[in-house]
Steps between C-alpha positions, in 0.01 A plus 500: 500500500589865490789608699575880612506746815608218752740204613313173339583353874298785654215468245182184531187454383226480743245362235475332167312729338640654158614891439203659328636700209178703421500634832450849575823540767751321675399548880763467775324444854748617818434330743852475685736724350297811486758726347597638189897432455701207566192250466580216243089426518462877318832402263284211426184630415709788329612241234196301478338849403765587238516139344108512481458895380262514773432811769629361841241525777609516861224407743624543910197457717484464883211246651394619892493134639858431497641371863522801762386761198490837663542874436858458578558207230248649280659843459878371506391312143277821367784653543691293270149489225592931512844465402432227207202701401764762462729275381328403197309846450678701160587108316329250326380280747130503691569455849140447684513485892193317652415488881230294600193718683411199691558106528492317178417782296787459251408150433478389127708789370799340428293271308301740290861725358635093414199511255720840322820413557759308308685347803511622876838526675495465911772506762635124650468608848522190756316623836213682618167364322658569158564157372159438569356776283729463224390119516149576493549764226677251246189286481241831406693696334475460089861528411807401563650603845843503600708593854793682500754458777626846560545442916869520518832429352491177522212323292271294733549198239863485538458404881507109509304454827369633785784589753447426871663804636627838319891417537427216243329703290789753498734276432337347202417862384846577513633220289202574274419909424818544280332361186163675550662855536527560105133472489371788618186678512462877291529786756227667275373279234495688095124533446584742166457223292172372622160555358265797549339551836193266503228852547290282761411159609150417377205726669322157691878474675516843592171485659448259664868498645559900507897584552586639825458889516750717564387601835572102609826464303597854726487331821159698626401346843119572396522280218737223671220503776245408258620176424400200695886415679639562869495836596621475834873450334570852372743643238844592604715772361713243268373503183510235238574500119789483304586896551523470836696118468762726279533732778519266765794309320660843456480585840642169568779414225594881617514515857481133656661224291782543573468444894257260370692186575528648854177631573236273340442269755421780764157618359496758838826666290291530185816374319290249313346584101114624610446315127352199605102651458586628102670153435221325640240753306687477220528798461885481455715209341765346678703567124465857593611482846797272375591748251498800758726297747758411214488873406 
């Protein structure tokens, strides 16, 4: 099959279904790496788009019945939905950010954009309840879909086994990262050669699944206290999203690294990154952390 935008190791099909050629777009759905550089699921969906001569779609929605949701989770990833919204604003690619109003109320969207697109692209993300969905999705959907392993420098496949303690792990990761560190993930992928900007996804999507509106994707507390999560566990003043990731791994390739080796263990010292939410968010790659530490 095709081959483009990714690592063939980091790249697997999650159904049998075939790549619809008359389809209207390529969609990629973020689900995991919700950023707009260094993500070899975008590179991915970037080449699909190209080979196909077909607008590329990204769809990044947010359900309210994850584990612990509340206005603290909620707004850390709307903050990340403003920045790609941003992200993708002046090119060719329709970025569409969709927050559920209440329980179950994205259900059987995915579904309806398969019957448009030409193939859907998804992140390979191994916790949380993700596996799950993307599991469920490969059975409904009408296309092909494929996961993209874009979780870290080392590609999930490459790891023989399940290690019983980290020091095993690091040791095998040692031996093995050299050979995966010439494949490497565009800082900002080139969208100039892509299709026109789909104008719109079709008016029955739009409707019945409405985008988020500004006032959400700015962090208002009125509209975060509209939705049906906790609201006992409040916002704090670190925001998320890849602009504030970049200055966060500013702050720290600049002033703490290099007392890092000293200080991380002593969290009391703040000596250690303060990265771990945007690398769990995705909202920053650890590509782009690797490449600001080599700098």
């Amino acid at each position: 099959g095709f081959r483009g935008g990714a690592p063939p190791l980091r790249v697997r099909a999650a159904n049998d279904r075939g790549v619809n050629s008359g389809g209207s777009f390529v969609l990629y759905w973020m689900i995991a790496n919700r950023r707009a550089r260094y993500n070899f699921s975008l590179n991915r969906a970037t080449a699909w788009a190209r080979e196909l001569g077909r607008p590329l779609v990204v769809l990044e929605a947010l359900r309210v019945d994850y584990p612990y949701a509340s206005e603290r989770l909620h707004r850390f990833v709307i903050d990340g939905m403003a920045d790609n919204q941003r992200a993708f604003a002046d090119g060719p690619v329709l970025y569409y950010p969709y927050v559920e109003p209440y329980v179950g109320a994205g259900r059987g969207l995915l579904e309806r954009l398969s019957a448009d697109a030409s193939v859907i692209v998804t992140d390979d993300y191994p916790c949380f309840f993700l596996p799950q969905a993307v599991r469920a999705a490969a059975d409904r959907v009408a296309v092909r879909l494929e996961v993209v392993d874009s979780n870290g420098l080392l590609p999930l496949a490459a790891v023989p086994q399940a290690y019983p303690a980290a020091v095993h792990h690091r040791r095998f990761m040692q031996g093995a990262l050299r050979s995966h560190l010439s494949d490497w993930p565009s800082p900002a992928p080139d969208l100039s050669s892509l299709p026109g900007r789909l104008k719109a996804l079709p008016l029955d999507v739009t409707t019945r699944w409405p985008a988020a509106t500004q006032e959400l994707l700015s962090g208002s507390p009125v509209a975060l206290e509209a939705l049906p999560i906790d609201h006992v566990v409040r916002p704090v003043g670190m925001r998320g999203g890849s602009r504030s990731a970049e200055v966060a791994l500013g702050a720290f390739v600049n002033e703490r690294l290099s007392s890092y080796d000293q200080r991380h263990n002593h969290p009391d010292d703040r000596g250690t990154s303060r990265l771990s939410p945007y690398l769990h968010f995705g909202h920053i790659a650890a590509h782009h952390v690797f490449d600001a530490v080599m700098k």
